[in-house]
DSSP file (Angstrom, degrees, kcal/mol; ACC not computed):
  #  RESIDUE AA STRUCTURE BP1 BP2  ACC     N-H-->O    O-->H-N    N-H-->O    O-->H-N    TCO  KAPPA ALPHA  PHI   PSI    X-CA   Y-CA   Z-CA
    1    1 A X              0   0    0      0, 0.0     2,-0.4     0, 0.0    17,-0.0   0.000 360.0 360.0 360.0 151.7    0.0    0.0    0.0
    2    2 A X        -     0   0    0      2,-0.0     2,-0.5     7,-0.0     0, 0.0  -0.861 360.0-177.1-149.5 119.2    1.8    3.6   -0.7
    3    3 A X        -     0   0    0     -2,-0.4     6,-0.1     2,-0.0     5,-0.0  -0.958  28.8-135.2-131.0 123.2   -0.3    6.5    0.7
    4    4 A X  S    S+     0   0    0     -2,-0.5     2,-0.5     1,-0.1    -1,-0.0   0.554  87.4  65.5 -58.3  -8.3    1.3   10.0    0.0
    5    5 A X    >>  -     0   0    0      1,-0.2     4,-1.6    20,-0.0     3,-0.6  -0.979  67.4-152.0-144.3 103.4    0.6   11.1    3.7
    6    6 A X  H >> S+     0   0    0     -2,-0.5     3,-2.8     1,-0.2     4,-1.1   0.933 101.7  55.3 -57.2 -70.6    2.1    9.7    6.9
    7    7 A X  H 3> S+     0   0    0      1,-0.3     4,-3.0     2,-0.2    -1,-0.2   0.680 106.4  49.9  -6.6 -59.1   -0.8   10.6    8.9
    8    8 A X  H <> S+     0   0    0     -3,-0.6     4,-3.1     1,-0.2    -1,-0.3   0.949 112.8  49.9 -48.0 -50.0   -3.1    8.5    6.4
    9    9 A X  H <X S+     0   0    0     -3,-2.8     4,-3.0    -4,-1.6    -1,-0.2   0.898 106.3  53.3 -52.9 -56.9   -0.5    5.7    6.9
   10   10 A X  H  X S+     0   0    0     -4,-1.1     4,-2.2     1,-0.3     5,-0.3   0.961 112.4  49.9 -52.8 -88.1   -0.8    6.1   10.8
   11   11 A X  H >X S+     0   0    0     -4,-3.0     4,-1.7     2,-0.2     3,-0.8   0.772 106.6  47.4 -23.7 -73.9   -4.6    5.6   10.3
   12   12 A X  H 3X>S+     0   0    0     -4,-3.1     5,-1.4     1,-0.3     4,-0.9   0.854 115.9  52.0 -52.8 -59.9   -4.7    2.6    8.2
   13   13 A X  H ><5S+     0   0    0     -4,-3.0     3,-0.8     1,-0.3    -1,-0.3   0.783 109.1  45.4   0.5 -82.0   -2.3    1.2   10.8
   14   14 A X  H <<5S+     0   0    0     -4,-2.2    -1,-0.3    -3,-0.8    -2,-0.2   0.801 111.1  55.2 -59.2 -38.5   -4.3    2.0   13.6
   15   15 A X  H 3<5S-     0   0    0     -4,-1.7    -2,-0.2    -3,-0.5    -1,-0.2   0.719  90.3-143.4 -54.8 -32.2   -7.4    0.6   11.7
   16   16 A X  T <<5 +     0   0    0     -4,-0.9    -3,-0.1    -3,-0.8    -2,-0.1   0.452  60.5 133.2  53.2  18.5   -5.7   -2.7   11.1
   17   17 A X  S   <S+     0   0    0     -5,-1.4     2,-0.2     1,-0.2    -4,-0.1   0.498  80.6  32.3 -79.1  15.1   -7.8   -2.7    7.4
   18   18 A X  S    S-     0   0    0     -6,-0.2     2,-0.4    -5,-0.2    -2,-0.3  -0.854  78.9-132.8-160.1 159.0   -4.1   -3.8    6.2
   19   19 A X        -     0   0    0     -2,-0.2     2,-0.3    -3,-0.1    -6,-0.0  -0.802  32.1-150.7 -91.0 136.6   -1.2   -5.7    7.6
   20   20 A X        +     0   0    0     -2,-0.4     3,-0.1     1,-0.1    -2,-0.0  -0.749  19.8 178.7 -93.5 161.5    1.7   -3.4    6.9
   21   21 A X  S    S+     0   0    0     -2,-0.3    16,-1.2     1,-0.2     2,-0.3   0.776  72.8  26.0 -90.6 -52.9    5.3   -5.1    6.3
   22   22 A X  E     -a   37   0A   0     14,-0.2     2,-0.3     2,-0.0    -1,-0.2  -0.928  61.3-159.9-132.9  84.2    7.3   -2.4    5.7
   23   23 A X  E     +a   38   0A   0     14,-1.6    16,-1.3    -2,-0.3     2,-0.4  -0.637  19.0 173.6 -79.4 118.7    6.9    1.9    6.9
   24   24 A X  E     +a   39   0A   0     -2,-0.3     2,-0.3    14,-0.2    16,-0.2  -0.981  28.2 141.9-112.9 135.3    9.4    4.4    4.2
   25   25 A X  E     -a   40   0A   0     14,-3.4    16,-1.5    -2,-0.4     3,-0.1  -0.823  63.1-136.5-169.2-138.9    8.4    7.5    5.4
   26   26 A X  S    S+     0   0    0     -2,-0.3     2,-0.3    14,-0.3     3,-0.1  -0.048 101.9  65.6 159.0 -31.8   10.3   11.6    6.1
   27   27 A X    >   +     0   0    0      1,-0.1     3,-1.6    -3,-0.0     4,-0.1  -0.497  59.7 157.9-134.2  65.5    8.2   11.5    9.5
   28   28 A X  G >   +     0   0    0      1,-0.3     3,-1.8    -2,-0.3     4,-0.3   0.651  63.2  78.6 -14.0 -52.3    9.3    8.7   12.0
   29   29 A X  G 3  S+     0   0    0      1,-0.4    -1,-0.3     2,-0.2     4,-0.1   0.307  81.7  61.0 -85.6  11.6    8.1   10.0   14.6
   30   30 A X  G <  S+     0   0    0     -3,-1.6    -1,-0.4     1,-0.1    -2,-0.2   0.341 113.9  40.8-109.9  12.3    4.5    9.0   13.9
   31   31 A X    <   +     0   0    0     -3,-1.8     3,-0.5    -4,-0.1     5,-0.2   0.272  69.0 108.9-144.7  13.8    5.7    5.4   14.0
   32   32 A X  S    S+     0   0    0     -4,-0.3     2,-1.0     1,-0.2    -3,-0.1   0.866  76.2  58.3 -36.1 -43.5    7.9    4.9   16.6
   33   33 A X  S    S+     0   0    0     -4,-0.1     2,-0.3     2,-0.0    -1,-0.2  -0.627  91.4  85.9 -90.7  65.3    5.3    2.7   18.9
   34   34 A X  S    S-     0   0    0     -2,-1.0    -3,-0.0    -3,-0.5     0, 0.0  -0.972  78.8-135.8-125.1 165.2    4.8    0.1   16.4
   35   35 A X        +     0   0    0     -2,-0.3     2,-0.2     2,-0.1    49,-0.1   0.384  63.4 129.9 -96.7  19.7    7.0   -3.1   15.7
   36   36 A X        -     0   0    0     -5,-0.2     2,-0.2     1,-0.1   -14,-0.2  -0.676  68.4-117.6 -70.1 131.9    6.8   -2.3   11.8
   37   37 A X  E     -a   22   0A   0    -16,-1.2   -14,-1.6    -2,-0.2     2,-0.3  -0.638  45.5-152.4 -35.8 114.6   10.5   -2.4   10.5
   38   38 A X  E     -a   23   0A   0     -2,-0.2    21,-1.0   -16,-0.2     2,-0.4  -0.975  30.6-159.4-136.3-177.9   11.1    1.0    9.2
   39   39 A X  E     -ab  24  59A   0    -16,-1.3   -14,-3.4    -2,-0.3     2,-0.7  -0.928  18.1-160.1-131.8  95.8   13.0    3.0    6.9
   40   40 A X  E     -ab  25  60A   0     19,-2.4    21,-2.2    -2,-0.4     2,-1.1  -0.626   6.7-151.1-107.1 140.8   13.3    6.7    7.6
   41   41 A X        +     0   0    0    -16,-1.5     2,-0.3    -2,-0.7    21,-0.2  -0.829  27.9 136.0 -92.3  93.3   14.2    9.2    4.9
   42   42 A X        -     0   0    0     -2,-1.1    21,-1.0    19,-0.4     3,-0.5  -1.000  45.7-151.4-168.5 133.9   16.0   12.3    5.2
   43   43 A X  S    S+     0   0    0     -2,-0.3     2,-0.1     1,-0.3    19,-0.1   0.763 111.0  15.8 -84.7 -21.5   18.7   14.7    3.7
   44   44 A X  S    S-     0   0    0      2,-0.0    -1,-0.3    18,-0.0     2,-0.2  -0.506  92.4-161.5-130.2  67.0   19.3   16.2    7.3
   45   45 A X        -     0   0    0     -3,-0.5     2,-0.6    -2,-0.1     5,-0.1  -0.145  26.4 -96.0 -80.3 151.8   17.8   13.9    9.8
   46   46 A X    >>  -     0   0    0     -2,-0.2     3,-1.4     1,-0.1     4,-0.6  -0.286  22.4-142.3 -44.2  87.9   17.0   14.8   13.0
   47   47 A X  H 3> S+     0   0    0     -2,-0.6     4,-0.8     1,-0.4    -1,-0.1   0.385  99.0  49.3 -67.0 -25.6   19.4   14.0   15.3
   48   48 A X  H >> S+     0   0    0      2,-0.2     4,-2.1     1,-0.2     3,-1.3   0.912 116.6  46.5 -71.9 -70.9   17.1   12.9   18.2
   49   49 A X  H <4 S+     0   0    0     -3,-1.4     4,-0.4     1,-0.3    -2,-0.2   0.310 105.1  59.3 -65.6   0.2   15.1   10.6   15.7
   50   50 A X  H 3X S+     0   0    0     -4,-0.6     4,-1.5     3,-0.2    -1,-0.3   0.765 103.1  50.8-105.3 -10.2   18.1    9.3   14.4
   51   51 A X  H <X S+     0   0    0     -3,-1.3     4,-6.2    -4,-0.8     5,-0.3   0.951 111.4  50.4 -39.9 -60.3   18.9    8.1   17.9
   52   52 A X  H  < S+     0   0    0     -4,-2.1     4,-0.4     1,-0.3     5,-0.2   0.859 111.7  52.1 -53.6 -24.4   15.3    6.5   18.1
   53   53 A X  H >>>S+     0   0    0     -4,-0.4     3,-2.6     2,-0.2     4,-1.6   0.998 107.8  42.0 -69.6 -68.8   16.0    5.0   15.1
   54   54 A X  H 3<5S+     0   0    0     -4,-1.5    -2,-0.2     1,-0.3    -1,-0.2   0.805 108.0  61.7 -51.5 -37.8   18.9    3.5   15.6
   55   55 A X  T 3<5S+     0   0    0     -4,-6.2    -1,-0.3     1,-0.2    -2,-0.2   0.593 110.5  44.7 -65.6  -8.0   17.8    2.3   19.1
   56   56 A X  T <45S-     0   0    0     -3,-2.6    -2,-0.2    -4,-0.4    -1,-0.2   0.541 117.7-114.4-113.3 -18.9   14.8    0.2   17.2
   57   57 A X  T  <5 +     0   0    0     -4,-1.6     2,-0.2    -5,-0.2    -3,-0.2   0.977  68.5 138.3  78.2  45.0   17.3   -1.2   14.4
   58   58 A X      < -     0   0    0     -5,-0.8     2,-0.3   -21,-0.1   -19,-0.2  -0.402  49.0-115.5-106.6 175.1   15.8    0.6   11.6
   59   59 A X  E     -b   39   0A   0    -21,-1.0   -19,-2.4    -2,-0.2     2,-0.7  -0.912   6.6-138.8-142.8 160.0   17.8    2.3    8.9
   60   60 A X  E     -b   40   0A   0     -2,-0.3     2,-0.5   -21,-0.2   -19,-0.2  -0.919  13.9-164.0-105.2 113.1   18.3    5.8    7.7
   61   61 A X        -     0   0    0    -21,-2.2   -19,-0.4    -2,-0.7     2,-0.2  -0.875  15.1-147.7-115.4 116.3   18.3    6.2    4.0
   62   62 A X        -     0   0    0     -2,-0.5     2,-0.5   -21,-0.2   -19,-0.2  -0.417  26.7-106.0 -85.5 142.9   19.9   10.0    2.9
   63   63 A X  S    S+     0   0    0    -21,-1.0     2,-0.1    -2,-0.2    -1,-0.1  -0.775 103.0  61.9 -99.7 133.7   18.7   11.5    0.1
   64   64 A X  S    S+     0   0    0     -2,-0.5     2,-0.2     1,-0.1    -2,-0.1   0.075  84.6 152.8-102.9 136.3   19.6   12.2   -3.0
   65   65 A X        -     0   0    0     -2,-0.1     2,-0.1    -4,-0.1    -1,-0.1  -0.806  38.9-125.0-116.7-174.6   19.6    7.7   -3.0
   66   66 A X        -     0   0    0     -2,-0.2     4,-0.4    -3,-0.0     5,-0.2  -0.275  28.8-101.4-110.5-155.8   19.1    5.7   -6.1
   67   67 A X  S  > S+     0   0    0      1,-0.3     4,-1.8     2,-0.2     3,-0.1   0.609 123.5  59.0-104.5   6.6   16.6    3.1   -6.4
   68   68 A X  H  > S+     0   0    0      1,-0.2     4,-2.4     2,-0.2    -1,-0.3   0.806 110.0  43.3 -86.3 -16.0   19.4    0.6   -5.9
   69   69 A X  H  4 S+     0   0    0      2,-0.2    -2,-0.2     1,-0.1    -1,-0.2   0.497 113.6  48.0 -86.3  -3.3   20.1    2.1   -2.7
   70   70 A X  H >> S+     0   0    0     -4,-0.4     3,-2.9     2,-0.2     4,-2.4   0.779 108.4  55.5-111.8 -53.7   16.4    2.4   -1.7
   71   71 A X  H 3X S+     0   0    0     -4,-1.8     4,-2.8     1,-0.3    -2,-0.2   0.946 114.5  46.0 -52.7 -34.8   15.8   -1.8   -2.9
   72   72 A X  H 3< S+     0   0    0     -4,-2.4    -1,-0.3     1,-0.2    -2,-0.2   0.466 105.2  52.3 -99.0  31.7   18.8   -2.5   -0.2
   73   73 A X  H X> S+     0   0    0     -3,-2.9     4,-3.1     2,-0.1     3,-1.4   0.767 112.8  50.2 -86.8 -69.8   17.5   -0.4    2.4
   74   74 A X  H 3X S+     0   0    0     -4,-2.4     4,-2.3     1,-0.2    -2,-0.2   0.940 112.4  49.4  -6.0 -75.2   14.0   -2.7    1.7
   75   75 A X  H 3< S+     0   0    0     -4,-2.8    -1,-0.2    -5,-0.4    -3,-0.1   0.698 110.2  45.2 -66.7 -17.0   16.0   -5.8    1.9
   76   76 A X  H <> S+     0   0    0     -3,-1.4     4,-1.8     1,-0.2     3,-0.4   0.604 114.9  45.6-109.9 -18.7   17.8   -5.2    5.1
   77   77 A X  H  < S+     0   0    0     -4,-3.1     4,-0.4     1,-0.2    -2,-0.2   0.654 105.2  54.0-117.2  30.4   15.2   -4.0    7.0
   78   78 A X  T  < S+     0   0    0     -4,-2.3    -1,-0.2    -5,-0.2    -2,-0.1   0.328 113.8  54.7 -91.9   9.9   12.6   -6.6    6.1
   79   79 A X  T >> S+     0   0    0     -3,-0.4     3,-0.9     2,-0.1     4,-0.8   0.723 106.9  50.2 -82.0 -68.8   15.8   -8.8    7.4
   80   80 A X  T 3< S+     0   0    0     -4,-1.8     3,-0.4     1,-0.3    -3,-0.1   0.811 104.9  52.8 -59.0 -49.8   15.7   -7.0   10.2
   81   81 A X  T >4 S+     0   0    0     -4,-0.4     3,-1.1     1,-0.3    -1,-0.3   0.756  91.9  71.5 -73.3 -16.0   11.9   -7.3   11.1
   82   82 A X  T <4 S+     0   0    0     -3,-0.9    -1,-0.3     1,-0.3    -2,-0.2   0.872 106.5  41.7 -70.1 -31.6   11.8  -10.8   10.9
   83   83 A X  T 3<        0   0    0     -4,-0.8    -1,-0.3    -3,-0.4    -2,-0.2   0.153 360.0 360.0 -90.3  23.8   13.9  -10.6   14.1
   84   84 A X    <         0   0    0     -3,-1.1    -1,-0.3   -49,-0.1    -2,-0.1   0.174 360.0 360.0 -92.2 360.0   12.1   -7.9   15.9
């Protein structure tokens, strides 16, 4: 599912009308409390959130990436979640 709007995301989430695998998203901080493996996105991230991130075993991918960098970002943390 690929919803232009974390918020929306957060909702669907919260609804449980889909199992998510896999959160890419520019706003972390609206999915910290979930056990979703995710992927945070950022040209300057946030140093605070890049703690939290790193404390959950999630991955930071800085932009500009390509889309080879984006598919092994994917792959390591849907790696990752099977052991969460």
């Amino acid at each position: 599912m690929i919803l232009s709007e974390p918020a929306d995301a957060r909702r669907v989430f919260e609804s449980a009308r889909a199992r998510l695998d896999l959160v890419i998203t520019n706003q972390p901080e609206l999915f910290l409390d979930v056990s979703v493996p995710l992927i945070y996105i950022s040209g300057a991230p946030d140093r605070q959130l890049l703690l939290e991130i790193e404390a959950r075993r999630d991955a930071l991918l800085r932009k500009p990436f390509t889309i080879r960098d984006l598919r092994e970002a994917v792959q390591v943390a849907l790696t990752r979640g099977e052991s969460k």
